[in-house]
LUMSE-754474 format. One record per residue (C-alpha): x, y, z; residue number from 1. Coordinates in steps of 0.05 Angstrom, whole numbers, padded with zeros to 5 digits. Layout:
SITE       px       py       pz    nr
SITE        X        Y        Z   NUM
...
% end
This chain:
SITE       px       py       pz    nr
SITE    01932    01834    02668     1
SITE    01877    01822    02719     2
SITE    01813    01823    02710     3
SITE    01793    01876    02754     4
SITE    01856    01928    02713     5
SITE    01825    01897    02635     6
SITE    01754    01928    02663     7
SITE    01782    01985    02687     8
SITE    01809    01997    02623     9
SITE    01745    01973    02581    10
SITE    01714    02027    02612    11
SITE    01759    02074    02604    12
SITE    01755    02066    02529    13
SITE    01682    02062    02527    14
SITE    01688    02133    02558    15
SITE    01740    02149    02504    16
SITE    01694    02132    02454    17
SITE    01639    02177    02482    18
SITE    01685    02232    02481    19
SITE    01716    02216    02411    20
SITE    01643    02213    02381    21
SITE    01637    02286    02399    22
SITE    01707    02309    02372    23
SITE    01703    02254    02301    24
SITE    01629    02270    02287    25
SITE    01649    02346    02281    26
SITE    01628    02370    02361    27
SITE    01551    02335    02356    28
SITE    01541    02271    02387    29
SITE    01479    02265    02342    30
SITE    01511    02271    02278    31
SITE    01501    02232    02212    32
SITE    01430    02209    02187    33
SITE    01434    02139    02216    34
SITE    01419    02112    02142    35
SITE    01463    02056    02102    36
SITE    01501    02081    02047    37
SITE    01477    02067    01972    38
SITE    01519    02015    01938    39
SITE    01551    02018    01867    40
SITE    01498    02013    01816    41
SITE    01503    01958    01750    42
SITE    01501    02025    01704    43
SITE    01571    02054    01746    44
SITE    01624    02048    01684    45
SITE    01693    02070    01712    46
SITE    01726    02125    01673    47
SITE    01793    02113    01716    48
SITE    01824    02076    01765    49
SITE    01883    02077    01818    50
SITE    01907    02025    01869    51
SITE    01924    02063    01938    52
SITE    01968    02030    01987    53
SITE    02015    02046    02042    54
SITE    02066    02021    02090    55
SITE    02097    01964    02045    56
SITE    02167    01967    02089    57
SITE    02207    01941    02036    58
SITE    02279    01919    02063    59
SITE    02319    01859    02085    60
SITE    02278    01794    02102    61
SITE    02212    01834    02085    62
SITE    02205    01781    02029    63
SITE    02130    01772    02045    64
SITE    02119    01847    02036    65
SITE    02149    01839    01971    66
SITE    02098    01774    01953    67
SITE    02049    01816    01967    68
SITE    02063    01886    01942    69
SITE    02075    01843    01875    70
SITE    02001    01811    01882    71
SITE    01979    01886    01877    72
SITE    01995    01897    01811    73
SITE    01960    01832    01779    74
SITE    01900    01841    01821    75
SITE    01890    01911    01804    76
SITE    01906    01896    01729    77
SITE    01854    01838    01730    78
SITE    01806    01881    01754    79
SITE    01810    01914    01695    80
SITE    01804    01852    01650    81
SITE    01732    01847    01666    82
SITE    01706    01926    01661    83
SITE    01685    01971    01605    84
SITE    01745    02013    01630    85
SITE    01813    01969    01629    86
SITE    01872    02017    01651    87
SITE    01901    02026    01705    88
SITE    01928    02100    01709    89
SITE    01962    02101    01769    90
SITE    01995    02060    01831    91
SITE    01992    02107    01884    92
SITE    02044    02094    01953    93
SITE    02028    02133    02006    94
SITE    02093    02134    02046    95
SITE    02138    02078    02078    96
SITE    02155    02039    02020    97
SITE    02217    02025    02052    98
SITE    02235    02001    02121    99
SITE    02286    02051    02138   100
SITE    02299    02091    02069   101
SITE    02365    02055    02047   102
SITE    02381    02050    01973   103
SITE    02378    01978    01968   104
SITE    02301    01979    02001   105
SITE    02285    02022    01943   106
SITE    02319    01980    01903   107
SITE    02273    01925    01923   108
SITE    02214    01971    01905   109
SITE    02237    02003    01837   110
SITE    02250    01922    01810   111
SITE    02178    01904    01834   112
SITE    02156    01969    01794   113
SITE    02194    01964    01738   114
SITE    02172    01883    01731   115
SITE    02099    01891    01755   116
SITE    02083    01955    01729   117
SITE    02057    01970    01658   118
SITE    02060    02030    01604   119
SITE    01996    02045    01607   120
SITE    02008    02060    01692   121
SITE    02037    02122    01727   122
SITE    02075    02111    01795   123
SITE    02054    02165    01847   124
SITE    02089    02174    01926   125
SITE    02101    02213    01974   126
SITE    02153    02200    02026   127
SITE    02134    02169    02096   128
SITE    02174    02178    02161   129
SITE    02216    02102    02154   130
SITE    02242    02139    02086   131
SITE    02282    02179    02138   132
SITE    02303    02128    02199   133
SITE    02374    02114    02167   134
SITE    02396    02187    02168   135
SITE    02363    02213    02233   136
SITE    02418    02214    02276   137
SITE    02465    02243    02220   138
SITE    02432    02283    02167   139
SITE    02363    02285    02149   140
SITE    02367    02317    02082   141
SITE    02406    02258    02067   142
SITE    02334    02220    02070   143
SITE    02304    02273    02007   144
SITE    02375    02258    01965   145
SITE    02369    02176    01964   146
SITE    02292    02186    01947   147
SITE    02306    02233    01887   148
SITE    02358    02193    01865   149
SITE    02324    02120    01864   150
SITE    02248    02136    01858   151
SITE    02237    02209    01828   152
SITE    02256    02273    01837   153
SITE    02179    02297    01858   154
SITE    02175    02299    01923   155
SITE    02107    02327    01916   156
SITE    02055    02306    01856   157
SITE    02001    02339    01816   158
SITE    01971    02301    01770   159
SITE    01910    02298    01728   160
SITE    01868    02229    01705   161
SITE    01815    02226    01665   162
SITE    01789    02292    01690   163
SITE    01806    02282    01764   164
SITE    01864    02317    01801   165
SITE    01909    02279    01843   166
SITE    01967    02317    01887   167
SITE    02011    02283    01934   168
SITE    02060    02314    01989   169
SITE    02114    02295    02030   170
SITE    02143    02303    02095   171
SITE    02167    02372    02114   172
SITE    02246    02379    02122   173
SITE    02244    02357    02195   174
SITE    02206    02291    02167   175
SITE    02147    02299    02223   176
SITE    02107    02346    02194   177
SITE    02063    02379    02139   178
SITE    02076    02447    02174   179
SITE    02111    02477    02108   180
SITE    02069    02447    02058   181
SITE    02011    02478    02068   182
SITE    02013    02544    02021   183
SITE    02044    02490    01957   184
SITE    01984    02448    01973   185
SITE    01941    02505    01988   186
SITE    01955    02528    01911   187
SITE    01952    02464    01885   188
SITE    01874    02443    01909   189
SITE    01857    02511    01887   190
SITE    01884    02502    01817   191
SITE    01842    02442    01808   192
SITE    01781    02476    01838   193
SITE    01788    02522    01787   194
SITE    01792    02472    01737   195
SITE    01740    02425    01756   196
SITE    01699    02460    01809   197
SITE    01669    02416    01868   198
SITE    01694    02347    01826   199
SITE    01730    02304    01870   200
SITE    01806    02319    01885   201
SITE    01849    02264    01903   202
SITE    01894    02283    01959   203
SITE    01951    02235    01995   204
SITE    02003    02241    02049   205
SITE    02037    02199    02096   206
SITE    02012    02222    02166   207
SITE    01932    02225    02181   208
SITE    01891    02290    02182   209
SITE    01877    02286    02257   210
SITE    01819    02266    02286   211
SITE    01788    02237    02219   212
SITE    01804    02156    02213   213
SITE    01813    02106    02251   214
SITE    01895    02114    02275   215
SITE    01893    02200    02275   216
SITE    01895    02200    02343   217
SITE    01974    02182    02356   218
SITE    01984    02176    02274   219
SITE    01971    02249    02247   220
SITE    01972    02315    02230   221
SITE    01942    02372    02255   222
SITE    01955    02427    02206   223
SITE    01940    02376    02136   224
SITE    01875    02377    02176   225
SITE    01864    02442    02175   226
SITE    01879    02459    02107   227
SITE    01840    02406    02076   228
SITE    01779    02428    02120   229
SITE    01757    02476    02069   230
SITE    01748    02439    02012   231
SITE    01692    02388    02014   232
SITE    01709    02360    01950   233
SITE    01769    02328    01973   234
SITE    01781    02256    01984   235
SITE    01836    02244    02023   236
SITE    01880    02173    02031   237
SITE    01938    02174    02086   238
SITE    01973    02108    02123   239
SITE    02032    02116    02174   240
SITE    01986    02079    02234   241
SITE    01979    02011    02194   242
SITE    01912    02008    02236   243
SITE    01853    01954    02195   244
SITE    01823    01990    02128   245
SITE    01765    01937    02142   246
SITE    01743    01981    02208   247
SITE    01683    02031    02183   248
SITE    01724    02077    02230   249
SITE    01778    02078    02164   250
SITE    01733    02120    02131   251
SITE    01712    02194    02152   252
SITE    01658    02250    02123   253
SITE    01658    02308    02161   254
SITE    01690    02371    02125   255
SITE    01721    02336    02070   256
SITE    01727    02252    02061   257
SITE    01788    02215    02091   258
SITE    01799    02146    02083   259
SITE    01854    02102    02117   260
SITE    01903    02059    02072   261
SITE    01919    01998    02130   262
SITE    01978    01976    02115   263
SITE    02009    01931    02066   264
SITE    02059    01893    02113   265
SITE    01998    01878    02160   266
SITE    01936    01912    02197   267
SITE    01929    01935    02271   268
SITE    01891    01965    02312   269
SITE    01885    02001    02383   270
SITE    01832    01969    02432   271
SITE    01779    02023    02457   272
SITE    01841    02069    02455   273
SITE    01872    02040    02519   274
SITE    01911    01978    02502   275
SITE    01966    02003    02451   276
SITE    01968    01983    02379   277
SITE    01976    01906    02370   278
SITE    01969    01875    02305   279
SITE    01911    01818    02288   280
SITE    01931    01746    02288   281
SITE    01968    01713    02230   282
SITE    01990    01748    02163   283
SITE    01957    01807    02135   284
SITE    01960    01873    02086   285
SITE    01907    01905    02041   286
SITE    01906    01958    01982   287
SITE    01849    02008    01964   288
SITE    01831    01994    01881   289
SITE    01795    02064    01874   290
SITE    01750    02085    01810   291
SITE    01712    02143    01793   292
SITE    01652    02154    01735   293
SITE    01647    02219    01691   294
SITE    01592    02241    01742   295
SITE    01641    02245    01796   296
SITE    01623    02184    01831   297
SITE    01685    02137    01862   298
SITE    01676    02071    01895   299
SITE    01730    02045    01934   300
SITE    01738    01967    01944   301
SITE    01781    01942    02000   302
SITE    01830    01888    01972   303
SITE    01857    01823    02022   304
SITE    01928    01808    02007   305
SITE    01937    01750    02036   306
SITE    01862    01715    02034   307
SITE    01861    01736    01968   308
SITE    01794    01772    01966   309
SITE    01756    01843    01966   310
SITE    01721    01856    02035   311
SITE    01652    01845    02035   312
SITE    01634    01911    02042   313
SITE    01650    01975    01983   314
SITE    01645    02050    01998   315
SITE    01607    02085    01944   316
SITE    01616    02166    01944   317
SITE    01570    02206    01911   318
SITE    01545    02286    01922   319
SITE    01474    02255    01942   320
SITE    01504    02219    01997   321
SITE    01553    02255    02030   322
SITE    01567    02252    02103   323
SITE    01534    02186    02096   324
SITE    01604    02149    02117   325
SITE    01612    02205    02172   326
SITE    01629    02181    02245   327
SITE    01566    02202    02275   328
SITE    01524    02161    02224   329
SITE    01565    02100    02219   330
SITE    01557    02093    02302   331
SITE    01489    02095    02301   332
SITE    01481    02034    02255   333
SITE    01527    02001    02292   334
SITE    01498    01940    02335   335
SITE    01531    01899    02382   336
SITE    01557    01824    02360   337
SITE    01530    01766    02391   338
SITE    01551    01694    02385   339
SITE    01525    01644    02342   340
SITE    01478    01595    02383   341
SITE    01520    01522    02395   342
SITE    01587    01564    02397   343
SITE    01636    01523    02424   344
SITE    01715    01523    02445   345
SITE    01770    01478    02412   346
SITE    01836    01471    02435   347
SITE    01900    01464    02398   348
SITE    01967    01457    02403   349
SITE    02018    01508    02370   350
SITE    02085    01484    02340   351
SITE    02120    01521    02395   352
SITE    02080    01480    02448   353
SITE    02037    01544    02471   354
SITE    01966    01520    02479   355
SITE    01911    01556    02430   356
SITE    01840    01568    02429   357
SITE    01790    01579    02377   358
SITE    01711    01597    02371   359
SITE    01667    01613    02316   360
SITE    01663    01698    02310   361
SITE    01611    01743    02337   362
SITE    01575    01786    02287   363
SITE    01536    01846    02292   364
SITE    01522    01907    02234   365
SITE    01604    01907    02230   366
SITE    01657    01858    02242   367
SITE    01671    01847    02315   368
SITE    01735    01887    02330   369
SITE    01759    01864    02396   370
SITE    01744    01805    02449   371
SITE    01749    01808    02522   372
SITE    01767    01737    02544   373
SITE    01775    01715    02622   374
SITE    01790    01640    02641   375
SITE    01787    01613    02712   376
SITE    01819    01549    02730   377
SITE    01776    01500    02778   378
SITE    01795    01535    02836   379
SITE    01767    01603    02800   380
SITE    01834    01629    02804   381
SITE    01844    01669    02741   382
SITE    01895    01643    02699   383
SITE    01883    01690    02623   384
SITE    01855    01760    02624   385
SITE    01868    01801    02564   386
SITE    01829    01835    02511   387
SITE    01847    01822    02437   388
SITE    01843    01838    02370   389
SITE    01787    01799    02322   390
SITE    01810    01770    02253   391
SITE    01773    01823    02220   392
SITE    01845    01844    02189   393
SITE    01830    01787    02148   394
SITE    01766    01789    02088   395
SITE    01760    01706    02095   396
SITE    01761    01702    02176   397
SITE    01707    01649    02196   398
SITE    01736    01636    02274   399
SITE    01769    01660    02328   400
SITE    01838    01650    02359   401
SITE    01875    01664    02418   402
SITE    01939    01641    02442   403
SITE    01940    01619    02523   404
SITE    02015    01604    02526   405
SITE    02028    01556    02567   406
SITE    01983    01530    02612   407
SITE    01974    01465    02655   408
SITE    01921    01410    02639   409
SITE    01864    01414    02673   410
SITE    01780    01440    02664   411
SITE    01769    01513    02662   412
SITE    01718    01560    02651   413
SITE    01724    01616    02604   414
SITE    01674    01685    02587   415
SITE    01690    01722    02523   416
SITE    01649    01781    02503   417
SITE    01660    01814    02434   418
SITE    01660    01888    02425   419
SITE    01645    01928    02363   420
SITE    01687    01977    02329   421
SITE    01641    02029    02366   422
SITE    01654    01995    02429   423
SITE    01588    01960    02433   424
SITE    01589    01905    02476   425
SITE    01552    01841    02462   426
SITE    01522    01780    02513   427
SITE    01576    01744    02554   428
SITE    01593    01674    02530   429
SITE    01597    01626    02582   430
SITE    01640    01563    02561   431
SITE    01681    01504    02591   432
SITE    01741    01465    02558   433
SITE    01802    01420    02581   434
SITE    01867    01421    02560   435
SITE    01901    01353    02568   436
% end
């Protein structure tokens, strides 16, 4: 890609986000109260507690996604080790456990469940769209029979914990859609509205309301959207784009609260909307461990599969704050990320013989999301143009890499600029290296 196409494109996005801002933050460019979120106080005392993940894609040589769907179970057990509150109620999957919906992928996941999972713990899913890919071009249905018969005969949930209602739902027949749904799930939210009144409501489902999170764009559905509109007291968790839970763009407050899942074979994302979904460098997957008080307060902690480590930062939901996570708010704290003063460029050679470089991150209010990176050879012919994803898939990321491919020894000059996940674009760096 030249440079002259990777600015085009850049600005493109920035436009996209301009126009997104209107259509996320619920049609007002000026929405949210540009004010930070209250964290968790020392007196929150969980009353229950569910681990939320998604898009595990069980299946033949997938035996990292096993490791790590495994690691979910003793990390959200621990978790309990150290709280007034020590169950775990329920392990919720929100769709595309399996990588195409055989019977020996769910196979894979009913051992891991049946070793991993206690008593004390309910398993809760819904079926994604991979639940279906083995029957598509033969019978469909056939995708609803092999779930019933190796996971449960539920395709949709309703379940109550410590006070709080959870409901999942599955695909429709044609395994796109939440089309016919809508009127079970319609009685469903207002059975527990009845019961518990403007208390939170647990909701899950494969695809993404759309135009919510981070991923409804391409990833969603319109009419779960709709329906879940009109009841504020809803907190939504759906998966299906794999796109980073880390990004504040994961969570949404506008009529109701959705929060993205990520993915728990590994996190992407979708560069100022132009560039197509790539996924961040190296190994990655995450899992929501979500609790709630008897006040109706939930916190949500972000969990690193493979660094081994919450995210920094927690989402604490509470009546008082409400909207405080919407789009419109969350943008306006945003800041661009600058680079550290002294940054500097190391190169490296990868075991397949492609050259690599790496650089200290940029940091602004959020994570940087995405780099723009441009090298020029000593004749200022341009030999790397691309823009890519940060590490910010990962909770432990410290630097920067990039892989150049192959490329000839020599001195060369490169600029990288770091964008946030608002498409805020920091200072240029400026920076020469050789590759010998």
């Amino acid at each position: 890609m030249n440079s002259f196409v990777l600015s085009l494109k850049i600005g493109f996005g920035r436009f996209l986000m301009f126009v997104f801002t209107f259509l996320f933050a619920g049609y007002s460019l000026s929405s949210g109260a540009s004010k930070e979120a209250e964290e968790a106080s020392e007196n929150f005392i969980p009353t229950v507690r569910f681990a939320v993940c998604s898009d595990i894609h069980l299946g033949e040589g997938q035996e990292k996604n096993e490791e790590k769907f495994k690691k979910l179970f003793d990390v959200a057990y621990g978790e309990g080790k150290s709280s007034e509150y020590k169950k775990l109620d329920a392990v919720i999957v929100v769709g595309d456990m399996t990588d195409e919906g055989k019977k020996s992928e769910y196979e894979i996941f009913m051992n891991i469940v049946k070793e991993k999972m206690k008593n004390e713990t309910v398993l809760l899913s819904c079926m994604g769209n991979h639940e279906f890919i083995e029957y598509r071009d033969t019978d469909i249905s056939k995708g609803y029979e092999v779930y019933k018969e190796c996971v449960t005969e539920k395709l949709d949930t309703h379940e109550v914990f410590g006070g709080y209602h959870v409901i999942g739902v599955s695909y429709d027949c044609d395994s796109e859609s939440l089309k016919i749904k809508k009127e079970w799930l319609k009685e469903q939210l207002d059975l527990a509205v009845a019961d518990t009144g403007d208390k939170p409501i647990f909701v899950f489902q494969h695809p993404h309301p759309a135009l919510t999170v981070y991923g409804s764009i391409n990833w969603a559905d319109l009419e779960v959207r709709r329906l879940l509109g009109k009841y504020s007291q809803v907190i939504d968790f759906s998966g299906h784009s794999h796109y980073n839970a880390a990004d504040p763009r994961t969570i949404w407050q506008g009529s109701f609260t959705a929060v993205g899942t990520g993915a728990v074979t590994g996190l992407m994302g979708n560069l100022n909307y132009t560039s197509g979904d790539q996924y961040g460098y190296g190994e990655s997957g995450s899992f929501w461990l979500v609790e709630a008080d008897k006040e109706g307060n939930v916190r949500l902690r972000l969990y690193d599969l493979v660094s081994d480590r919450f995210f920094e930062n927690d989402y604490y939901l509470t009546k008082e704050n409400f909207k405080a996570y919407s789009w419109g708010n969350q943008k306006k704290l945003d800041t661009a990320p600058e680079f550290k003063e002294g940054t500097k460029i190391k190169v490296e050679t990868l075991e397949s013989g492609e050259k690599a470089i790496t650089f200290e991150k940029a940091e602004g209010y959020y994570p940087a999301e995405s780099y723009k990176i441009i090298i020029k050879d000593e004749k200022g012919k341009t030999v790397f143009s691309n823009v890519f994803l940060s590490g910010y898939t990962r909770a432990n990321y410290e630097k920067e890499t990039v892989v150049l491919g192959e490329i000839e020894k020599g001195s060369y000059k490169a600029k990288i600029k770091a964008y946030s996940p608002y498409s805020k674009g920091g200072k240029t760096l400026s920076l020469s290296f050789s590759v010998e």
